[in-house]
C-alpha positions as CSV (number, residue, x, y, z in Angstrom):
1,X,108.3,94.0,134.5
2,X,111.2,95.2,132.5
3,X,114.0,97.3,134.2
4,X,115.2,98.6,130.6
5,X,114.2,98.1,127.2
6,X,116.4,98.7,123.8
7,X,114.3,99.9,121.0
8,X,115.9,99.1,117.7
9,X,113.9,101.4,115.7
10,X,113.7,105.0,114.5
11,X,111.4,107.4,114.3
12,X,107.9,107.6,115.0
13,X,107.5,104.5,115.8
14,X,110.2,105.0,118.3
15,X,108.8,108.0,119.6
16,X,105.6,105.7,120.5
17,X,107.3,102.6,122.3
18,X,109.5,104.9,124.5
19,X,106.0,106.6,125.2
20,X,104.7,103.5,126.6
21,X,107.6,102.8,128.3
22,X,107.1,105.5,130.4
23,X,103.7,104.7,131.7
24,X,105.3,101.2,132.4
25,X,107.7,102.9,134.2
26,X,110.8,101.2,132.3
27,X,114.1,103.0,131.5
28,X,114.7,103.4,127.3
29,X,117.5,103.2,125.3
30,X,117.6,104.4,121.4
31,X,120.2,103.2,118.7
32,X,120.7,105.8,116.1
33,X,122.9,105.8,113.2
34,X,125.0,108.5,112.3
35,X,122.3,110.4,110.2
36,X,119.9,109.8,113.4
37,X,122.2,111.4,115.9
38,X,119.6,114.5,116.4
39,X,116.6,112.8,115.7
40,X,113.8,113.9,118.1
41,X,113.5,109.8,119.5
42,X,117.3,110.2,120.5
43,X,116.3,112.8,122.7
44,X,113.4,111.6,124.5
45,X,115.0,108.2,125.1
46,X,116.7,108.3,128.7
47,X,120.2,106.3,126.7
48,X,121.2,106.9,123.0
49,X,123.8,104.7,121.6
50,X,125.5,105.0,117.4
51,X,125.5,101.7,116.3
52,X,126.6,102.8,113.0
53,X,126.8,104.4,109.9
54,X,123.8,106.2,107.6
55,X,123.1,103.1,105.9
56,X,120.9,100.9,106.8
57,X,123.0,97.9,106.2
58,X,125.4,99.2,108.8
59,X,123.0,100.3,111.6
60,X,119.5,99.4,111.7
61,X,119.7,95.8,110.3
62,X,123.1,95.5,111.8
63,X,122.0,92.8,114.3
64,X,125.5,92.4,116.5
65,X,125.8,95.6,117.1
66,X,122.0,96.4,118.0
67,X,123.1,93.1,120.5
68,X,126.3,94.7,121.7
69,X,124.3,97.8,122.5
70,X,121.5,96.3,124.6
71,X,124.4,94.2,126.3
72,X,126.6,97.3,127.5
73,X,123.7,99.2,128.9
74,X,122.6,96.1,131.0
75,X,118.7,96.4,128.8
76,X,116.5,93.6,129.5
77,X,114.4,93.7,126.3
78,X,114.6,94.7,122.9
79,X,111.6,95.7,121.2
80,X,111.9,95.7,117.4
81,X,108.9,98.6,116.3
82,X,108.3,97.3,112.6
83,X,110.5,96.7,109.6
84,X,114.3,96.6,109.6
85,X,114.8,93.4,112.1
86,X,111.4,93.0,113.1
87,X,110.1,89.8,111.7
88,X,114.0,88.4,111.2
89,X,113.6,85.0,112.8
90,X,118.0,84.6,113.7
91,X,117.3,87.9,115.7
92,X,114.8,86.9,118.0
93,X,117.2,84.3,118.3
94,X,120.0,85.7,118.8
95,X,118.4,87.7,121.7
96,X,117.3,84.4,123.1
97,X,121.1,83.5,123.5
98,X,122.0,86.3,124.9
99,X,119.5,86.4,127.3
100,X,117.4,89.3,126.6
101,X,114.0,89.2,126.3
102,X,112.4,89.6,122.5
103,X,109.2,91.6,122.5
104,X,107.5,89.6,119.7
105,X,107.0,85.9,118.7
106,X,109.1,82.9,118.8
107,X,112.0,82.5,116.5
108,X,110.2,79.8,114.6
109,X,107.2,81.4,114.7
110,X,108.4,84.2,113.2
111,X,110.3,82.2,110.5
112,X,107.0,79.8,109.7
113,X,105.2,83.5,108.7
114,X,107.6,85.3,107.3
115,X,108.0,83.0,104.4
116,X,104.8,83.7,102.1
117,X,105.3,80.3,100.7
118,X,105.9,78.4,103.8
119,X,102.8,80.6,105.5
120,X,100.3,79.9,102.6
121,X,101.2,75.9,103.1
122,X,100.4,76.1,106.8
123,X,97.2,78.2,106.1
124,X,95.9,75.4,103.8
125,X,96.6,72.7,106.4
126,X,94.7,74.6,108.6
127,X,92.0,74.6,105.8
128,X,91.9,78.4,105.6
129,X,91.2,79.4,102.2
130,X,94.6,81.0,100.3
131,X,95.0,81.9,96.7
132,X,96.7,79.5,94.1
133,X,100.4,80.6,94.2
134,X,103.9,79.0,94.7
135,X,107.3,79.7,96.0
136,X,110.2,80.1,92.7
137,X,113.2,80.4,95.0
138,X,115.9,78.1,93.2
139,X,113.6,77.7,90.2
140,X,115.6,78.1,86.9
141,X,114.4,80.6,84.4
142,X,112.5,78.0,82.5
143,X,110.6,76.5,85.5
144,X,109.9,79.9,86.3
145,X,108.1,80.6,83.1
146,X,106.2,77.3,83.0
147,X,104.7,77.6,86.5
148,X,103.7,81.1,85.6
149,X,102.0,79.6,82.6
150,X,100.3,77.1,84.3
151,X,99.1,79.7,86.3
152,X,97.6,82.5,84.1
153,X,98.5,85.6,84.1
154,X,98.2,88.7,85.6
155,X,99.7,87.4,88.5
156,X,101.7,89.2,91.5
157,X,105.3,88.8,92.2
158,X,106.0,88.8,95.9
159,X,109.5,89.0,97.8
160,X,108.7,85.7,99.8
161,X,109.9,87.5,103.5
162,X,108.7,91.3,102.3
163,X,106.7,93.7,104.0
164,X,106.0,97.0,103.6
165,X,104.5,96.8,100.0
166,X,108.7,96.5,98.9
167,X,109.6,93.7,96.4
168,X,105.8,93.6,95.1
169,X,104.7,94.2,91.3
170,X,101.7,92.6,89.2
171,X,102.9,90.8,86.1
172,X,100.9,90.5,83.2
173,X,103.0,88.4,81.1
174,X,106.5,86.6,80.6
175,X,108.5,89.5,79.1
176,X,107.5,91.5,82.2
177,X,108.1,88.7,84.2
178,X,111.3,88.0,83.5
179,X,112.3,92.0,83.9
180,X,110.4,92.5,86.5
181,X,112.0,89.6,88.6
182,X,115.5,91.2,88.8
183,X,114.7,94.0,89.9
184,X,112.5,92.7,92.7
185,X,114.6,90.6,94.0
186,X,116.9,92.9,94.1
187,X,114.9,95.3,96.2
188,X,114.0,92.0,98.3
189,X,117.8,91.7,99.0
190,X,118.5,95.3,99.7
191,X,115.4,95.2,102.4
192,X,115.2,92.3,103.8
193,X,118.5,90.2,103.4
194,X,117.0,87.4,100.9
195,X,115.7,87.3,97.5
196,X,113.6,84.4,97.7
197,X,110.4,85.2,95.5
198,X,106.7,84.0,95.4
199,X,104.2,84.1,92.4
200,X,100.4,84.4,93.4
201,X,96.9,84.7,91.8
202,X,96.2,88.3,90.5
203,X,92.8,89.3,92.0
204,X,91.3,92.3,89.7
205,X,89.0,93.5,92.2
206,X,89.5,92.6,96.3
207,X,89.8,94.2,99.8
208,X,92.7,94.2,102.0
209,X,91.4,93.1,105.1
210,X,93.2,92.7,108.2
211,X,93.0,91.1,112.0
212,X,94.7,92.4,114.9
213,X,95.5,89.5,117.2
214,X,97.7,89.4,120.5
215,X,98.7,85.6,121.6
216,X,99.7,84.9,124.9
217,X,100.7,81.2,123.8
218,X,97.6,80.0,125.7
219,X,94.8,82.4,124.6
220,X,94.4,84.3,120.8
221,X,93.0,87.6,121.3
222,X,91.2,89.0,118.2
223,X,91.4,92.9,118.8
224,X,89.7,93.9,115.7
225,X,90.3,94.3,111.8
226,X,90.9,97.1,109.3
227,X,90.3,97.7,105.8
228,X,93.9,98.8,104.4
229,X,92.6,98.6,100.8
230,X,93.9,101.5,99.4
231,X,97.6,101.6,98.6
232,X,99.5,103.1,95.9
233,X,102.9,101.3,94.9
234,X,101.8,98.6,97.2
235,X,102.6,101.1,100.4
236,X,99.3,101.5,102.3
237,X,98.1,105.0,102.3
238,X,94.6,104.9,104.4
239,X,93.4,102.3,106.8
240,X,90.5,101.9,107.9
241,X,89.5,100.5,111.9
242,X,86.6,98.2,111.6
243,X,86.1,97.5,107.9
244,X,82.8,99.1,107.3
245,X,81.7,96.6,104.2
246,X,81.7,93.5,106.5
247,X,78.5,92.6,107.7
248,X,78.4,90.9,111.3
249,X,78.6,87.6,110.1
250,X,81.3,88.2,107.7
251,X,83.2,90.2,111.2
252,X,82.4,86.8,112.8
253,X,83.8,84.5,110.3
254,X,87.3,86.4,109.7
255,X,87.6,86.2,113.6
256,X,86.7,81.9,113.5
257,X,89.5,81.8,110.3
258,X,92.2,83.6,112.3
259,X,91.6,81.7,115.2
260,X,91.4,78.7,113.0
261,X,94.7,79.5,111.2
262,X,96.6,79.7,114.4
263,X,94.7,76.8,116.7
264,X,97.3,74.7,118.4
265,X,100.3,77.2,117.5
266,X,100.7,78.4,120.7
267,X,101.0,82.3,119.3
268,X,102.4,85.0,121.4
269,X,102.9,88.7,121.3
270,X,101.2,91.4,118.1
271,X,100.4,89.5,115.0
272,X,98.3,90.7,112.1
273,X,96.8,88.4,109.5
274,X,96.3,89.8,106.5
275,X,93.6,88.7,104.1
276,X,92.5,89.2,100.3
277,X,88.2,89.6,100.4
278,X,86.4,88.9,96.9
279,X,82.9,87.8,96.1
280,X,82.4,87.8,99.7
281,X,85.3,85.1,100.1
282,X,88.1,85.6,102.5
283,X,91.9,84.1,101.2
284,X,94.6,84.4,103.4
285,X,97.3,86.5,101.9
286,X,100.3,86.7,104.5
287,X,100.7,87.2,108.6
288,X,102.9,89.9,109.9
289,X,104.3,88.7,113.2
290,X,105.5,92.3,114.4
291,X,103.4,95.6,115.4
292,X,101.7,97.3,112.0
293,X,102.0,100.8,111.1
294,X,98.6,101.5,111.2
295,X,98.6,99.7,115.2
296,X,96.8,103.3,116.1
297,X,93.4,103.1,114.5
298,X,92.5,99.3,116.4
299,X,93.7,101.3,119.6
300,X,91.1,104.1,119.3
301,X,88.1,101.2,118.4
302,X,89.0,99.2,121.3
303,X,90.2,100.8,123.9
304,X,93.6,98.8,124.6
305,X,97.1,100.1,124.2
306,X,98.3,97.4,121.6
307,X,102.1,98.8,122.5
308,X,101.7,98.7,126.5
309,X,99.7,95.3,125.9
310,X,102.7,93.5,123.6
311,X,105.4,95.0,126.4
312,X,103.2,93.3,129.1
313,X,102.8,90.1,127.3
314,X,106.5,89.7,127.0
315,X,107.2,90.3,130.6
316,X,105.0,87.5,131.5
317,X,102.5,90.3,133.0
318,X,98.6,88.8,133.0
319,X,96.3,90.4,130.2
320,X,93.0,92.1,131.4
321,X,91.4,91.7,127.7
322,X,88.0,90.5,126.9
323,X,87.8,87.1,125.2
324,X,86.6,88.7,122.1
325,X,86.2,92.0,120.5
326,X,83.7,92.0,117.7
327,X,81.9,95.6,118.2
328,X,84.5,98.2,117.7
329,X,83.5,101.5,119.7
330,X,83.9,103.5,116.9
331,X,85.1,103.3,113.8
332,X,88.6,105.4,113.3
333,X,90.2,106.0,110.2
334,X,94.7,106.4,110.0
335,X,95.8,108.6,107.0
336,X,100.1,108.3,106.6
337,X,101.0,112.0,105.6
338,X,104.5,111.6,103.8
339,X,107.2,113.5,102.3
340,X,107.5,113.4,98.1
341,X,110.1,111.4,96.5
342,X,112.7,112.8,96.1
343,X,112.9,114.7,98.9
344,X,114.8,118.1,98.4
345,X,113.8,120.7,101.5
346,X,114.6,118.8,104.6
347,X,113.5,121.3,107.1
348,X,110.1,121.6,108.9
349,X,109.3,125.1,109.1
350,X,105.6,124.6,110.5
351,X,103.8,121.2,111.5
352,X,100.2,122.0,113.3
353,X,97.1,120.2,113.0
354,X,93.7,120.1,115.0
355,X,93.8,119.4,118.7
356,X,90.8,117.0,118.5
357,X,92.9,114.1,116.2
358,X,95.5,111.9,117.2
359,X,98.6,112.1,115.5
360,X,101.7,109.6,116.3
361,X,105.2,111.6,114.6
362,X,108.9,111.2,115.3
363,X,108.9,115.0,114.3
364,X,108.9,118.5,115.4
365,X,109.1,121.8,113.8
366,X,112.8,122.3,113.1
367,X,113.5,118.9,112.6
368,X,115.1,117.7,109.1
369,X,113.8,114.7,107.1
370,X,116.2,112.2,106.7
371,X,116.3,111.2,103.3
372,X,118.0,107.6,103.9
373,X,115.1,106.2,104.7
374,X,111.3,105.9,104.7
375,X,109.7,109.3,103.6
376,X,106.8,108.4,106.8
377,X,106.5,112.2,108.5
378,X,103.2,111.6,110.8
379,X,99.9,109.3,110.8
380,X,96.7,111.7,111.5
381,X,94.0,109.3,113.0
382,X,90.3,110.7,113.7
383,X,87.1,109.1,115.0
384,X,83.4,109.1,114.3
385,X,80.4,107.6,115.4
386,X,80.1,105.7,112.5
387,X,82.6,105.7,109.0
388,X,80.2,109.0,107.8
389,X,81.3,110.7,110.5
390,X,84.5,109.9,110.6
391,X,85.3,110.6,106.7
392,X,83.9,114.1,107.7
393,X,86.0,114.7,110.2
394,X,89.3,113.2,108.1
395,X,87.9,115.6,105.4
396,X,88.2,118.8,108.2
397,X,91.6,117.4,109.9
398,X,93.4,117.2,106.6
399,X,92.3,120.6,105.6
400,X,93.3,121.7,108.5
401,X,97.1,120.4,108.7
402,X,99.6,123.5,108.7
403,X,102.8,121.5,107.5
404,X,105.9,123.8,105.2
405,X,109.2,123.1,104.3
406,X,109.3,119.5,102.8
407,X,107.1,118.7,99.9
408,X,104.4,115.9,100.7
409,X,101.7,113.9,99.9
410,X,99.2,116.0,101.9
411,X,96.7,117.6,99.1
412,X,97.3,114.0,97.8
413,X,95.4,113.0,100.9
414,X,92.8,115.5,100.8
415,X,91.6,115.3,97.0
416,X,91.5,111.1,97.7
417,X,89.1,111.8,100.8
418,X,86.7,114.0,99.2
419,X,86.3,111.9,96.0
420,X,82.6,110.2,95.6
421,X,84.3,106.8,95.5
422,X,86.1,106.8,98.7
423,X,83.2,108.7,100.3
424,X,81.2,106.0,99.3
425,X,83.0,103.4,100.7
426,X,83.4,102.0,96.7
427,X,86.8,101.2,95.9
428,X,89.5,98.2,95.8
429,X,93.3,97.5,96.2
430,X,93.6,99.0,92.9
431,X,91.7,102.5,92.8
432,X,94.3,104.4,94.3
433,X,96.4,104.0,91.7
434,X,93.9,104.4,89.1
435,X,92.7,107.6,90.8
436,X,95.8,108.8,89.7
437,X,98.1,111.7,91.6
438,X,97.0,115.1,92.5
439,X,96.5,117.5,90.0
């Protein structure tokens, strides 16, 4: 096992490795930037080193000096949470060299995926069904419009190694196209360090689906999917641990595709393979080779600590894991409670909610909201027997929050949960938004 493990992350999600690091028994150590300094992760880490300045550019995505940190307090591992370096391919890489361990997949594993071009050509070798779509990186302006042509629109413009819903916007024809595409590659380049862009298929009605799996480079674990359908500004808002419209042979047959997608790669560490599902067909959208955000929810239905599980992979440690898991203990459902854009009162002034949910924050009360990054304050997770229950239960919890001081998305929340439509399990990747914000 590991002696110490750098987490180059903020936040909650840092907040939750250095948990698991605890019951692994393995010394922590947190990289802040300067507006991170008193951040509530700092403090619970047993090291803290500044690695830079506010902006992200400088600190969190500043690879050398995330290396120079884990070098000069002798850590043995770096464990990447999600975004900022997490699915950067040179990284891993660079950690390779260096001789620290990388809690996540191969460098070229990691670079096959993360290009949604690249990723959608390996899919269809593997003859699992993707979407038409191609890659326009180095495309001039005129090849640009005739492939979108060919295509029909709407379509969906994609930053080609995005994640997190950032660089995404439909396009429903070539004046918006060609506005649209400067500004997303631009938010591509600010995010993620390259620009490259990918135009797909516009689906007008579909599912997000998606599959938990955990490689060991011999053995692909399937821990379970989630319905993430409902998004607004292509940032997931809800997700949903199993997805209750499946039937069992539809479960079956999205755990033989990502098996199928990945036969022979020799996968290893967290991976989640994201699909499209219309008309009862599945299309492979996109792999995230990292830990997910919503991680929590496929913990509660199966019983395994995904974190403690990736750590343990890593160190070479033997999984205890059941070949499959295709009946979920319960169904749980992950609501991302969030502070409002722009965010002008910093300071938490009351945070509570119900002792009987899980919640996963890298907040307490007194604790100020940074406003250079992600507005993510806390993911409230609840379980039910079956998804009635449960939507009952998210119904109470969310009522139940006490949370002043910043302005959030919270009665957001709660009006989406109570409406017929969601209650009903009757919705797409497109209802949020045409629900519309709180009134």
């Amino acid at each position: 096992m590991f002696h110490k493990l750098l987490i180059a992350n903020r936040g909650e999600i840092a907040v939750r490795i250095i948990k698991a690091c605890r019951q692994l028994n393995i010394q922590t150590v947190a990289v802040c930037s300067t507006a991170d300094r008193q951040a509530w992760y700092t403090q619970l880490a047993d090291e803290v080193v500044c690695i830079g300045p506010a902006a992200a550019a400088g600190s969190y995505l500043n690879a050398e000096a995330i290396l120079m940190a884990a070098i000069n307090t002798h850590a043995d591992a770096i464990h990447p949470g999600y975004g900022f370096l997490a699915e950067n391919a040179d990284f891993a890489a660079m950690c390779a060299e260096c001789g620290i361990t990388w809690i996540g997949p191969k460098a070229d594993q990691i670079e096959l995926m993360g290009d949604k071009s690249l990723a959608k050509d390996f899919a269809r070798s593997q003859g699992v069904p993707v979407l038409a779509g191609q890659s326009i990186q180095g495309l001039t302006w005129p090849k640009i419009k005739q492939a979108a042509l060919e295509m029909g629109f709407p379509l969906v413009l994609k930053a080609s190694h995005g994640g997190g819903g950032k660089g995404i916007r439909v396009i429903n024809d070539v004046t918006a196209l060609h506005h649209q595409l400067r500004i997303a590659r631009a938010e591509a380049a600010a995010s993620f360090l390259n620009d490259a862009m990918y135009l797909e298929h516009f689906l007008p009605t579909a599912r997000h689906i998606e599959v938990q799996v955990l490689g060991t480079g011999v053995q692909l674990y399937i821990l379970g999917d989630r319905d993430c359908s409902l998004q607004l500004h292509k940032q997931k808002v809800l997700e949903e641990s199993p997805a209750s419209i499946l039937t069992a042979a539809q479960r079956t047959e999205l755990s033989q595709l990502s098996q199928q997608l990945l036969a022979g790669a020799g996968y290893q560490s967290l991976g989640t393979i994201e699909y499209l599902f219309a008309n009862g067909q599945f299309y492979f959208m996109e792999m995230n080779t990292r830990l997910q955000v919503e991680h929590g929810v496929t913990e509660l239905t199966t019983g395994v600590d995904i974190v403690i599980a990736q750590i343990q992979q890593a160190a070479g440690v033997p999984l205890s894991l059941p070949a499959t898991i295709l009946t979920p203990k319960c169904t749980a459902i992950e609501a991302r409670i969030t502070a409002s854009v722009p965010i002008e009162q910093t300071l938490i002034t009351a945070f509570s909610w119900p002792e009987s949910v899980r919640v996963d924050t890298g907040y307490r009360v007194g604790d100020h909201l940074s406003t250079m990054y992600d507005g993510l304050i806390a993911k409230l997770m609840v379980t039910g027997r079956d998804r009635n229950q449960a939507v009952q239960r998210l119904q109470t919890a969310l009522a139940a929050v006490k949370l002043t001081g910043p302005a959030t998305n919270l009665a957001f929340l709660q009006q989406t949960v109570a409406r017929p439509a969601y209650v009903a399990d009757d919705y797409s990747i497109h209802s949020l938004a045409e629900w519309g914000q709180p009134s």
